[in-house]
MILO-316819 format. One line per field, with one value per atom (N, C-alpha, C): atom name; residue in one letter; residue number from 1; x, y, z. Coordinates in pm, 1 decimal. Layout:
atome: (CA / ...)
residu: (A / ...)
num: (NUM / ...)
u: (X / ...)
v: (Y / ...)
w: (Z / ...)
# end
This chain:
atome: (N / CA / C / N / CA / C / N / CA / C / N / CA / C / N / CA / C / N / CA / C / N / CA / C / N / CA / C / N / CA / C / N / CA / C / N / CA / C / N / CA / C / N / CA / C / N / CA / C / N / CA / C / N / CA / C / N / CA / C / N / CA / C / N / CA / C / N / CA / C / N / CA / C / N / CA / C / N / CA / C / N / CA / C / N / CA / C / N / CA / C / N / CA / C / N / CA / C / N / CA / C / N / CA / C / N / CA / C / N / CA / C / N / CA / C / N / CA / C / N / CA / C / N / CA / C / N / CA / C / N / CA / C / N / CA / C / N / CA / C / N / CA / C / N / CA / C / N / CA / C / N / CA / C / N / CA / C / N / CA / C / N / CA / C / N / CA / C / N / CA / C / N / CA / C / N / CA / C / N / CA / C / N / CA / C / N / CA / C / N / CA / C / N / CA / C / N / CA / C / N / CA / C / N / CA / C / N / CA / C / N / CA / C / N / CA / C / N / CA / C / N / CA / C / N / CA / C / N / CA / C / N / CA / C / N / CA / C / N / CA / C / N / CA / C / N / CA / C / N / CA / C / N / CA / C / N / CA / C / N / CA / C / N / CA / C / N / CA / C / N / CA / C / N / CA / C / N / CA / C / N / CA / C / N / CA / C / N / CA / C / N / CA / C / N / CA / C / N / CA / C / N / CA / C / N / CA / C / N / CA / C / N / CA / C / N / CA / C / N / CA / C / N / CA / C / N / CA / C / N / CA / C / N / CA / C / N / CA / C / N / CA / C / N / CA / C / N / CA / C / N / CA / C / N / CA / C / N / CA / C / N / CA / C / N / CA / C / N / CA / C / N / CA / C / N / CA / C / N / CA / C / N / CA / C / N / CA / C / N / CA / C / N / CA / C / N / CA / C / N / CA / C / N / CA / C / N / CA / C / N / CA / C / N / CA / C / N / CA / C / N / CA / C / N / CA / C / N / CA / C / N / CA / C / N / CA / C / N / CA / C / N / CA / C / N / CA / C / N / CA / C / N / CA / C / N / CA / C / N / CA / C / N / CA / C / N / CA / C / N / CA / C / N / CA / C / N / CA / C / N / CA / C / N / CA / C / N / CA / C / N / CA / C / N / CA / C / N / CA / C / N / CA / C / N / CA / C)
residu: (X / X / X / X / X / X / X / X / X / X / X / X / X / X / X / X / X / X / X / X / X / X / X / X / X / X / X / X / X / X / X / X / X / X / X / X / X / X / X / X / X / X / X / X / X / X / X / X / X / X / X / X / X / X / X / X / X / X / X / X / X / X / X / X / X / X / X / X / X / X / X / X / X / X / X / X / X / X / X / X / X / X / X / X / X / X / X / X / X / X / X / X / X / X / X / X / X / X / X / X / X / X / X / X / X / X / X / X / X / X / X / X / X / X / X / X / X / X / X / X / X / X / X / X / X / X / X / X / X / X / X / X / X / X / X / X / X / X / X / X / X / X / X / X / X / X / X / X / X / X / X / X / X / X / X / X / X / X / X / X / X / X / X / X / X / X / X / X / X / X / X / X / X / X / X / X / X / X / X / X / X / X / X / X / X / X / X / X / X / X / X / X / X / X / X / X / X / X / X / X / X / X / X / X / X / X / X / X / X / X / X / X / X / X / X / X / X / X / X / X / X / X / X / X / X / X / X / X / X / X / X / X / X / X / X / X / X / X / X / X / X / X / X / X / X / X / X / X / X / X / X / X / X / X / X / X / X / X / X / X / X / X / X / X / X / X / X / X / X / X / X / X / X / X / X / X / X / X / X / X / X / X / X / X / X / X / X / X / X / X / X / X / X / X / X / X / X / X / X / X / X / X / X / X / X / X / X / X / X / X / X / X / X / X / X / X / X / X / X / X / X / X / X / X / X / X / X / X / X / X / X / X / X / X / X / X / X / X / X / X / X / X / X / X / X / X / X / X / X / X / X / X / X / X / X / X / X / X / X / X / X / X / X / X / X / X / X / X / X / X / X / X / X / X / X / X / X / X / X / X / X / X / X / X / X / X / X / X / X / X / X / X / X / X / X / X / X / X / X / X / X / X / X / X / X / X / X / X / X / X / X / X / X / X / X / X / X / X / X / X / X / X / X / X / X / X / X / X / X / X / X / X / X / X / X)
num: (1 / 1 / 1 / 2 / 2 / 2 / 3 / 3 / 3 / 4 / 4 / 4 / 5 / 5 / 5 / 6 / 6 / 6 / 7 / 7 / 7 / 8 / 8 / 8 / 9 / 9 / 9 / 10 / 10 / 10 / 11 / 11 / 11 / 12 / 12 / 12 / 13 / 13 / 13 / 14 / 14 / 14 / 15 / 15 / 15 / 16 / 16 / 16 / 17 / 17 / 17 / 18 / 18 / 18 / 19 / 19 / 19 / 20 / 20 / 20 / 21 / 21 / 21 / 22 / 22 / 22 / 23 / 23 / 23 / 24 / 24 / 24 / 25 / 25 / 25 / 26 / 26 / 26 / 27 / 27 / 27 / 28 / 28 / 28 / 29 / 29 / 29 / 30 / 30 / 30 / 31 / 31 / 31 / 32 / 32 / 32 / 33 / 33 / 33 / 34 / 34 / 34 / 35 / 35 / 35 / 36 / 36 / 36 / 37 / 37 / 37 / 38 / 38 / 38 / 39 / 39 / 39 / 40 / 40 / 40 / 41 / 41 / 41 / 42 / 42 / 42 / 43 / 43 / 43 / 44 / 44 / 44 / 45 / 45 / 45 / 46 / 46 / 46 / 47 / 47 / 47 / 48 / 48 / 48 / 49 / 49 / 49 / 50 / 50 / 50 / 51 / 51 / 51 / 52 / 52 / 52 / 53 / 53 / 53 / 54 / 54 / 54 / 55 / 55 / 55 / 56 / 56 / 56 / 57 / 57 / 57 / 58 / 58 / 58 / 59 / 59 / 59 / 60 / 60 / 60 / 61 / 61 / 61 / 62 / 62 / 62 / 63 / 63 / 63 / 64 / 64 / 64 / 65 / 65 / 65 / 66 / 66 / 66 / 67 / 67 / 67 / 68 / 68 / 68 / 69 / 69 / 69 / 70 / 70 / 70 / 71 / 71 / 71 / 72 / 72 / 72 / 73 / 73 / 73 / 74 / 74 / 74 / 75 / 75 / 75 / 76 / 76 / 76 / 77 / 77 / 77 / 78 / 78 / 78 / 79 / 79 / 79 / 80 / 80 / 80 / 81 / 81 / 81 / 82 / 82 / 82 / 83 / 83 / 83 / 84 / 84 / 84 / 85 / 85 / 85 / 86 / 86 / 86 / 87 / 87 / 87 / 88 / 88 / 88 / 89 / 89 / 89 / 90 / 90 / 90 / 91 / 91 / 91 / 92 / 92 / 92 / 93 / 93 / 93 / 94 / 94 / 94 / 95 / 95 / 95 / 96 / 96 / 96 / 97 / 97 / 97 / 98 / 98 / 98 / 99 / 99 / 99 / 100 / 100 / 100 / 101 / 101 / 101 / 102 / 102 / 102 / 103 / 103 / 103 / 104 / 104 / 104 / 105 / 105 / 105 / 106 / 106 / 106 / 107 / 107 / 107 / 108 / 108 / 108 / 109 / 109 / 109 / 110 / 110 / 110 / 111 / 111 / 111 / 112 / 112 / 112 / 113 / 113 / 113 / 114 / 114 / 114 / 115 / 115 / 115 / 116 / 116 / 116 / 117 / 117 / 117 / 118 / 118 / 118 / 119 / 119 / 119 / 120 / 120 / 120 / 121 / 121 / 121 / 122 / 122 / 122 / 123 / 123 / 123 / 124 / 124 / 124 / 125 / 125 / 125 / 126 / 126 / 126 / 127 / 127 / 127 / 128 / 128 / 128 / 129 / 129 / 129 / 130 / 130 / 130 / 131 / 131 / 131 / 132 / 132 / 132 / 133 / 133 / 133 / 134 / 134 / 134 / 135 / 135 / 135 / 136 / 136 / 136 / 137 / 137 / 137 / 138 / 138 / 138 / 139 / 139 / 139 / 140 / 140 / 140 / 141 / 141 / 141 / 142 / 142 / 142 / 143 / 143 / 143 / 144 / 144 / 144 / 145 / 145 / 145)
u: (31971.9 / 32073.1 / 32122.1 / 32140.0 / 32153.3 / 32093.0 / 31969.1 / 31854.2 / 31824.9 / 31872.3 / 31863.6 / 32020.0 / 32148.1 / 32227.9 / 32206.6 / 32119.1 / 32076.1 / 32011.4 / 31911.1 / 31819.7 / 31868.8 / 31982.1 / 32030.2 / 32112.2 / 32200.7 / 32295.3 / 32202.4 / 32108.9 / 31989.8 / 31992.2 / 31916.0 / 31877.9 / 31990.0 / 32095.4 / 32227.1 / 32247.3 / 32246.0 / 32279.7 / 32126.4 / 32073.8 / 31939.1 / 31938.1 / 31995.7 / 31983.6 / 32111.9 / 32231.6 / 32361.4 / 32326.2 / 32269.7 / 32221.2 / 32122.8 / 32010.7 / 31904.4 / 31956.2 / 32144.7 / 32180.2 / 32271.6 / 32270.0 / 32428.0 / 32358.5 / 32223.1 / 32206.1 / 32153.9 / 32195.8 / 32147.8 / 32275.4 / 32226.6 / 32320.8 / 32278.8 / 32387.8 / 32355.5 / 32372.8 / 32329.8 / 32344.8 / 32340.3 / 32448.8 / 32444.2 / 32408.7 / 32408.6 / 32383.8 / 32381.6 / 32490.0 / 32507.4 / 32355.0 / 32342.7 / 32225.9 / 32235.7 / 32099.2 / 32089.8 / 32154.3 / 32167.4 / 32233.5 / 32127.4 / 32150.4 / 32040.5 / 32123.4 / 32233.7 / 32256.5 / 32358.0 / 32313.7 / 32373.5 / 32479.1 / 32524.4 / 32660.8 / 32635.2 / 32504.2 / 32525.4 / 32433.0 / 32401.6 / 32365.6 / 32220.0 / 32143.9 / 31978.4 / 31985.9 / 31857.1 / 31836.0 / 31801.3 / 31863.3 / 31881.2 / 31922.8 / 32047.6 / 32137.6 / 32306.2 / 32352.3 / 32501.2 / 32575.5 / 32596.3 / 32750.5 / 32753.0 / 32887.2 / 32917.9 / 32870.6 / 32749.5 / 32683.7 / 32570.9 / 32497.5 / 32349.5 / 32296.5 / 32196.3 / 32129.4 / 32094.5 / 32125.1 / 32100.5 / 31961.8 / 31910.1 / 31754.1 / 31741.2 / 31638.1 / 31576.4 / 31560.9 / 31498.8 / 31506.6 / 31570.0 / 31711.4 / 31905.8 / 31919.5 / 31868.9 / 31966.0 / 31871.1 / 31907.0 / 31903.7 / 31951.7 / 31847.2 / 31897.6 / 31849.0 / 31779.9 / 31710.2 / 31831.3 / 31966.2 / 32016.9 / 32081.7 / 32015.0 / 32071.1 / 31949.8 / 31963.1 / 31896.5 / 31746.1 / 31634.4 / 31519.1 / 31623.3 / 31534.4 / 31579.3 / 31728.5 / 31805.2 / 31954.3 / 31875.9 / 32020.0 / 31961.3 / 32011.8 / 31934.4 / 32016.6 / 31965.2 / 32059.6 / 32110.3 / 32228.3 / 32209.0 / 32354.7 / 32329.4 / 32455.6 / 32487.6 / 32605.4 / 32613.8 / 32741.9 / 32749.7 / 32914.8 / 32974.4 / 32910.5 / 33011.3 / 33004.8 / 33066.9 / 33174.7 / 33217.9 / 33129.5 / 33057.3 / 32976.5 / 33100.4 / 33152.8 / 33255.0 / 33293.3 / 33244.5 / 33279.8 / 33096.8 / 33115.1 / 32970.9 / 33003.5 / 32863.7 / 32908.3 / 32774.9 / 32820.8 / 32696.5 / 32651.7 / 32564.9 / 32546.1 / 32634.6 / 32675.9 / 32714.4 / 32628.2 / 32622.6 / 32618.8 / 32718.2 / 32734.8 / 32860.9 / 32816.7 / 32871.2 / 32903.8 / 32923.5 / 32982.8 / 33013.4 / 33170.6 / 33136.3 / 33252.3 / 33252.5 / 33159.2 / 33088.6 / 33188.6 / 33241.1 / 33279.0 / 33219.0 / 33209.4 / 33205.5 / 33260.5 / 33241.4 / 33385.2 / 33255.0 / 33286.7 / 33204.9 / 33321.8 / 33341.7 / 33405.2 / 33377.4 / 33394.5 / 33329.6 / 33392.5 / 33299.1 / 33293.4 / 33315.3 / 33185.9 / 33223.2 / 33162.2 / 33192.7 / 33114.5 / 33108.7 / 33038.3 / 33050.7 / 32983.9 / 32899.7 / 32817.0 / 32697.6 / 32642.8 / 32459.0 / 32485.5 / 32595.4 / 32546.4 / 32722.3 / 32671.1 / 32797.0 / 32748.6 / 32786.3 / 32804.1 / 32903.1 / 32797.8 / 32888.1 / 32884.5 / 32950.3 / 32977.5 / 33048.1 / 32874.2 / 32882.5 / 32929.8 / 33053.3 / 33049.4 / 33056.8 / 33014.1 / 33004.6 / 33049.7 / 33195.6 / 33295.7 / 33266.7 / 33239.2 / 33200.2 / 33388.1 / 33382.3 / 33505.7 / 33509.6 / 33608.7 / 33603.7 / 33497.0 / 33349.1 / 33309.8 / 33319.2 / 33437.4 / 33458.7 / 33525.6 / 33434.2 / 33482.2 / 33339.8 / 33366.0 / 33223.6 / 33213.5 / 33104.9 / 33075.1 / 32962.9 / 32939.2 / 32862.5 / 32702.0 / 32592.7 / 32490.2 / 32462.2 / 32490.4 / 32464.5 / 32478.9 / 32439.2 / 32407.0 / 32426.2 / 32527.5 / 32563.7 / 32567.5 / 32532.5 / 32535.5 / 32651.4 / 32698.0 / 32840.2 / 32852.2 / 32968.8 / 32927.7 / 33083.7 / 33053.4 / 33134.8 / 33171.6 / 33252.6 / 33277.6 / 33345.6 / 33324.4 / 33377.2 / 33437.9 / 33521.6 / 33560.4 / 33516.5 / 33466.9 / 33437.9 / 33520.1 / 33553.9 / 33641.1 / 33611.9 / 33480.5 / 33429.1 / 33267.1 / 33240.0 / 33096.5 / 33008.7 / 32963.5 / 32799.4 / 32660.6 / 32663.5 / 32567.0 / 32482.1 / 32391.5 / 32249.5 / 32264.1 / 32405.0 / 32428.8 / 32338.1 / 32317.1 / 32228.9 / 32294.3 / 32272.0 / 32341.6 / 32313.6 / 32399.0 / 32343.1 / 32404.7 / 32335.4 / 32369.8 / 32370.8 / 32512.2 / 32489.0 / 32574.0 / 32532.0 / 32583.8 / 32643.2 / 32712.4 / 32765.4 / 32838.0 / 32824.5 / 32873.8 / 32991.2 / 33057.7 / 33248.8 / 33272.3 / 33263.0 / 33398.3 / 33556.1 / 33577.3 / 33696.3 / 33778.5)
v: (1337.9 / 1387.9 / 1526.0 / 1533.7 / 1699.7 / 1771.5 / 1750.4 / 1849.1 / 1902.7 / 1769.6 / 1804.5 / 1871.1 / 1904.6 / 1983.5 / 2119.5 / 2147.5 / 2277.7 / 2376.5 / 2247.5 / 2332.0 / 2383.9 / 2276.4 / 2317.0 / 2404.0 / 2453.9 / 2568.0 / 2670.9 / 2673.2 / 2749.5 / 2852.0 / 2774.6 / 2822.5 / 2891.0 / 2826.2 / 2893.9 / 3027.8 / 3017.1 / 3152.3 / 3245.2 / 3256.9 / 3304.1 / 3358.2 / 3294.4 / 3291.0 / 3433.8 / 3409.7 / 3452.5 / 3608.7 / 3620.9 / 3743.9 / 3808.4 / 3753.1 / 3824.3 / 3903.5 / 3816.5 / 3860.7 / 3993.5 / 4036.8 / 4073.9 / 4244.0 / 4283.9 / 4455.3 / 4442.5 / 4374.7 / 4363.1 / 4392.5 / 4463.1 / 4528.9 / 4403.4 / 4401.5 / 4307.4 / 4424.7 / 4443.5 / 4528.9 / 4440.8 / 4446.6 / 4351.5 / 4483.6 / 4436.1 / 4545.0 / 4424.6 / 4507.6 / 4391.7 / 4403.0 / 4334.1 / 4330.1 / 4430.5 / 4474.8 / 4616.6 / 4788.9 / 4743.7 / 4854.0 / 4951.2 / 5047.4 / 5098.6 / 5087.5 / 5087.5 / 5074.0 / 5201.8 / 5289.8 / 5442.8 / 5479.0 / 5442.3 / 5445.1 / 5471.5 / 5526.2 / 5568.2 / 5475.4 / 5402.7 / 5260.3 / 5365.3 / 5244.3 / 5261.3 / 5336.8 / 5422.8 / 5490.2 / 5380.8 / 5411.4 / 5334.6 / 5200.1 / 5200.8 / 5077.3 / 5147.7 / 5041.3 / 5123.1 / 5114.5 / 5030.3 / 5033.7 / 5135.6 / 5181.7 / 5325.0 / 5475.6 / 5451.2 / 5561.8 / 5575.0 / 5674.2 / 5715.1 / 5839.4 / 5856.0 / 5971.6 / 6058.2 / 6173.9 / 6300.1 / 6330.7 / 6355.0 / 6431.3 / 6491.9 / 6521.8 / 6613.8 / 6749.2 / 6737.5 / 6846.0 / 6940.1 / 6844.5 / 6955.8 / 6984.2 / 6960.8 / 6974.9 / 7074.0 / 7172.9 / 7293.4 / 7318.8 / 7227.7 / 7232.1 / 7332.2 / 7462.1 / 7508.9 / 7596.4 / 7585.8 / 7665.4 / 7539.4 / 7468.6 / 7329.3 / 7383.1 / 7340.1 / 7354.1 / 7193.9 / 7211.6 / 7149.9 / 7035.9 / 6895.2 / 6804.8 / 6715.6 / 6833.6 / 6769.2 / 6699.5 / 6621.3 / 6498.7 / 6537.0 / 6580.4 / 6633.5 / 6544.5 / 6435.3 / 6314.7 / 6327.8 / 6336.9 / 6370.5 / 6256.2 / 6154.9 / 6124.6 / 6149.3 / 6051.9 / 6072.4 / 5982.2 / 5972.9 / 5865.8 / 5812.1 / 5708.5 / 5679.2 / 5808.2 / 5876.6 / 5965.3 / 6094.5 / 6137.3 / 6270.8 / 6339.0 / 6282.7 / 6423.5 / 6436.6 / 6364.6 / 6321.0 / 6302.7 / 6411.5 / 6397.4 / 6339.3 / 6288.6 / 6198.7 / 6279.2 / 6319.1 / 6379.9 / 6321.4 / 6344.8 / 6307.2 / 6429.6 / 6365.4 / 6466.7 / 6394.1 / 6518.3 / 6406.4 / 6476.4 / 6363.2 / 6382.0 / 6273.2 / 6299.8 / 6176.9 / 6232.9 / 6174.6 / 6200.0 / 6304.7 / 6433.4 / 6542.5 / 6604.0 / 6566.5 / 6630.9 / 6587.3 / 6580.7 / 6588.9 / 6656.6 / 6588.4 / 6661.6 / 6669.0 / 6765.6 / 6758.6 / 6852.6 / 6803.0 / 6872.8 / 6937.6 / 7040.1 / 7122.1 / 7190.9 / 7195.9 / 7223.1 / 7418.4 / 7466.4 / 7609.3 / 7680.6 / 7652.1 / 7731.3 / 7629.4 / 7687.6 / 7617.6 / 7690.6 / 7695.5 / 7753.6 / 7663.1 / 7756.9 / 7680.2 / 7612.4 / 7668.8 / 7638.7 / 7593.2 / 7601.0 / 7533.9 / 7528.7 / 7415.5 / 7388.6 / 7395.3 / 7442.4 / 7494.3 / 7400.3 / 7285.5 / 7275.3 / 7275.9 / 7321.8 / 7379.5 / 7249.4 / 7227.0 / 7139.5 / 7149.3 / 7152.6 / 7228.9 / 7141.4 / 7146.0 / 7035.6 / 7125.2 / 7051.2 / 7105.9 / 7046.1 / 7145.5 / 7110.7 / 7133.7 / 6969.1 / 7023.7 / 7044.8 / 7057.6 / 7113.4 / 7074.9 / 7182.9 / 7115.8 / 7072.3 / 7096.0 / 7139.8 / 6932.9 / 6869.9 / 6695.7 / 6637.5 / 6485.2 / 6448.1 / 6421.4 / 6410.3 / 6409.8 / 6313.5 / 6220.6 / 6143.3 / 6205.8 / 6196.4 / 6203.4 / 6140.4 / 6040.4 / 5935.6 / 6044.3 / 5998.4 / 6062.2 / 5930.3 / 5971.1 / 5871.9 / 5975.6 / 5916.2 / 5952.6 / 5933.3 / 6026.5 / 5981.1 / 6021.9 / 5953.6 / 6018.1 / 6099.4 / 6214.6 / 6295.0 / 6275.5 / 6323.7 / 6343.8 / 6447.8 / 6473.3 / 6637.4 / 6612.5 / 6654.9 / 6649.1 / 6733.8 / 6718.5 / 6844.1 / 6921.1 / 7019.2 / 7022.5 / 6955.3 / 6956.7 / 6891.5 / 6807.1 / 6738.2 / 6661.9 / 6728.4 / 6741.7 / 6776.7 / 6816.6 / 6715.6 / 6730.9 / 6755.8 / 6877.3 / 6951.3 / 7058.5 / 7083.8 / 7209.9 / 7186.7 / 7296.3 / 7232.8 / 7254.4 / 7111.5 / 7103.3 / 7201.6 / 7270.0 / 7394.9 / 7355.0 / 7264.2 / 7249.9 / 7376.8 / 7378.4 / 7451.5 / 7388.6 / 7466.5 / 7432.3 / 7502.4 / 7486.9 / 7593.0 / 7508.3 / 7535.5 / 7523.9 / 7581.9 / 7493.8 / 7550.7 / 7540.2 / 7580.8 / 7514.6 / 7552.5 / 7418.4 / 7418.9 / 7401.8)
w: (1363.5 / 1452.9 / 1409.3 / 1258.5 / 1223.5 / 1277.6 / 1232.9 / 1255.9 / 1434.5 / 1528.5 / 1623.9 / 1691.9 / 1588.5 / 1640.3 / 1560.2 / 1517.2 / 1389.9 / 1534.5 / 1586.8 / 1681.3 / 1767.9 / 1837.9 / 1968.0 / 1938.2 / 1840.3 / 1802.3 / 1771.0 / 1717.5 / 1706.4 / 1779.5 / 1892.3 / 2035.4 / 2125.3 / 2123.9 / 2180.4 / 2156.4 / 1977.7 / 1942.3 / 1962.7 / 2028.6 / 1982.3 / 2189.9 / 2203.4 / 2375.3 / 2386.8 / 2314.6 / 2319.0 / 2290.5 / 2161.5 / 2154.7 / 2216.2 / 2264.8 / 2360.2 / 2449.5 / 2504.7 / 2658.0 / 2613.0 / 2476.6 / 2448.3 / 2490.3 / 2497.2 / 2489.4 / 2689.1 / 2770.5 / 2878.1 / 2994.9 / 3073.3 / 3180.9 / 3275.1 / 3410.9 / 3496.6 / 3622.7 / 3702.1 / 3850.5 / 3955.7 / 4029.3 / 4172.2 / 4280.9 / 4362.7 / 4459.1 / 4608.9 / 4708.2 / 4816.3 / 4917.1 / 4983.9 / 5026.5 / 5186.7 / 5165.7 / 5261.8 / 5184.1 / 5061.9 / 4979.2 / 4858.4 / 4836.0 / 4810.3 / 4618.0 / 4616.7 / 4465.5 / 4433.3 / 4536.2 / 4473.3 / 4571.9 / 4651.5 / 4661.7 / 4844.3 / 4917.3 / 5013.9 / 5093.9 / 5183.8 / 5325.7 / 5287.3 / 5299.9 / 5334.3 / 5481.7 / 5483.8 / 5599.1 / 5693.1 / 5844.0 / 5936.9 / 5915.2 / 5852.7 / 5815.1 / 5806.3 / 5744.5 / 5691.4 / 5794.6 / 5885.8 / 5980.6 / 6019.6 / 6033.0 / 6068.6 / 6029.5 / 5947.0 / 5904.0 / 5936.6 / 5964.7 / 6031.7 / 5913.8 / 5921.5 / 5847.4 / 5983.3 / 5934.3 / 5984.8 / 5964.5 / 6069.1 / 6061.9 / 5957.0 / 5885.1 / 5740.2 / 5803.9 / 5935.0 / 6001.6 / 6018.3 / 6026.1 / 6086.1 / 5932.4 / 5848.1 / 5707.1 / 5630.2 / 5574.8 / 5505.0 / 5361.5 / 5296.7 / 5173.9 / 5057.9 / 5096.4 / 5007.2 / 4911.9 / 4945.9 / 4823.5 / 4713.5 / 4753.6 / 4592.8 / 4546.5 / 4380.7 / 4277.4 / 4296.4 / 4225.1 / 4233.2 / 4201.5 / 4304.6 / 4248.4 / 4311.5 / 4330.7 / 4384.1 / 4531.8 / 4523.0 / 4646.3 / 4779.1 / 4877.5 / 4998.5 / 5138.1 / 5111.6 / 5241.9 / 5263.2 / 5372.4 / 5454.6 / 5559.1 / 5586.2 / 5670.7 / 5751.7 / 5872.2 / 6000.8 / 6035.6 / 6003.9 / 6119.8 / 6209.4 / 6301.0 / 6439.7 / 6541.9 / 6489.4 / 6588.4 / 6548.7 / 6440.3 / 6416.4 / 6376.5 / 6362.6 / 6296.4 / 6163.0 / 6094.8 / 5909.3 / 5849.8 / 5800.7 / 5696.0 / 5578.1 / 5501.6 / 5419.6 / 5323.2 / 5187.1 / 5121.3 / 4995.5 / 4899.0 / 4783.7 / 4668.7 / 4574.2 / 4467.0 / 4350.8 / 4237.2 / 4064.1 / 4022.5 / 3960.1 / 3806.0 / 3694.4 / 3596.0 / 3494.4 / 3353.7 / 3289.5 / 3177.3 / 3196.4 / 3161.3 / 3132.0 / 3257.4 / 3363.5 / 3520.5 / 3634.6 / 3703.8 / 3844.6 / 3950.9 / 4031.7 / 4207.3 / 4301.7 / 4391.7 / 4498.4 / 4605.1 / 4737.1 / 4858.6 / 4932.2 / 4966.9 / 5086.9 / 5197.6 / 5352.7 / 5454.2 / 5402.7 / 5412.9 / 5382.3 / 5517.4 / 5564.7 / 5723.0 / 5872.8 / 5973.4 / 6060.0 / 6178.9 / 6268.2 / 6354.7 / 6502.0 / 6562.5 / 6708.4 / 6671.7 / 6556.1 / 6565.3 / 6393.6 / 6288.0 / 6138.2 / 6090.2 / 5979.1 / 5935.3 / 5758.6 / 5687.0 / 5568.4 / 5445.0 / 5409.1 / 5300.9 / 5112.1 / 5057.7 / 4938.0 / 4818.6 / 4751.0 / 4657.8 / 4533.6 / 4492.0 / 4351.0 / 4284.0 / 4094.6 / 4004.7 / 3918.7 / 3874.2 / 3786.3 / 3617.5 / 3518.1 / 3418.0 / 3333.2 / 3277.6 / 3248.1 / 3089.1 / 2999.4 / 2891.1 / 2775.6 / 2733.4 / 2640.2 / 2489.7 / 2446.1 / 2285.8 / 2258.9 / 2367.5 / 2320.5 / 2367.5 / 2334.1 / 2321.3 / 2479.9 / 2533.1 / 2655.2 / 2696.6 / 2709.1 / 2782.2 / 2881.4 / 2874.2 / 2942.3 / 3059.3 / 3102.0 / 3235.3 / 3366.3 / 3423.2 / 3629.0 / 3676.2 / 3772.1 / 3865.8 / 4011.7 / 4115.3 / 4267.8 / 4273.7 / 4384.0 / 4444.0 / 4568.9 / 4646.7 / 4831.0 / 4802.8 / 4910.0 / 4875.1 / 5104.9 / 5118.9 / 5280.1 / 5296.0 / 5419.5 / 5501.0 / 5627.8 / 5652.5 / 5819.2 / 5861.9 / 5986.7 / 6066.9 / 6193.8 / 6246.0 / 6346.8 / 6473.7 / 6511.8 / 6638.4 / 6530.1 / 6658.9 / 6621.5 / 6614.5 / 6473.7 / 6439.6 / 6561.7 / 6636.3 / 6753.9 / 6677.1 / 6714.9 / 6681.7 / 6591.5 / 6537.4 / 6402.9 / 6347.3 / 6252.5 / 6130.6 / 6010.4 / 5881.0 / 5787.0 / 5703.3 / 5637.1 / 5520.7 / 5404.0 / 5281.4 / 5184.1 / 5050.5 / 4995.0 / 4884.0 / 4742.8 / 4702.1 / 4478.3 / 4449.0 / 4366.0 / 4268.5 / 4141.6 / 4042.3 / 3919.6 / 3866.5 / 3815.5 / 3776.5 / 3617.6 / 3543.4 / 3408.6 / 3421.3 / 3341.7 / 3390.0 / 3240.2)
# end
């Protein structure tokens, strides 16, 4: 009977630690994980044509999905941040034919320790009227702060 509570405590602890260096990720279903509705899903959100969106002044790499509302009038964008990083999106300009918005990623003080991780984040814009057929003009810019 020892020997068979040696094993079973054994195993417990042997189970206990395997789980202890392990992340768990839920993710609700129809969800892509990163914060913004799978293309052609998402309730009240739609993806914007690749077409309307103008992303060549982000840097290689940055993620340029843009979605819209149900009313088209609130864009919804990707930012990164993490660690010492923040993001913030602002509608810059807009006019008849493009709407302009201005991604900045605020580096904040480096003289502390700072974390490496990238996390997505949805950033949103109001617009004065509905998007329609504008075309999206994504841009970057980099801050310290």
């Amino acid at each position: 009977m020892k020997v068979l509570t040696t094993v079973v405590g054994a195993g417990a602890l042997v189970l206990a630690i395997s789980a202890c260096g392990q992340t768990q990720t839920t993710t609700q279903p129809g969800s892509t994980g990163n914060g913004i509705a799978p293309a052609g899903q998402g309730g009240s959100l739609r993806d914007v044509p690749a077409a309307q969106i103008d992303s060549s002044h982000l840097p290689a790499g940055y993620p340029a999905r843009v979605q819209l509302d149900d009313n088209g009038a609130v864009l919804t964008v990707q930012g990164e941040e993490g660690g010492c990083e923040h993001s913030s999106a602002e509608l810059s300009a807009q006019d008849a034919t493009s709407v302009h918005v201005l991604l900045t990623r605020n580096l904040a003080d480096t003289n502390r320790v700072c974390t490496k991780e990238l996390r997505l984040t949805q950033l949103t814009v109001q617009l004065d009227k509905p998007l329609a057929d504008r075309k999206v003009v994504l841009e970057q810019r980099t801050v310290r702060s």
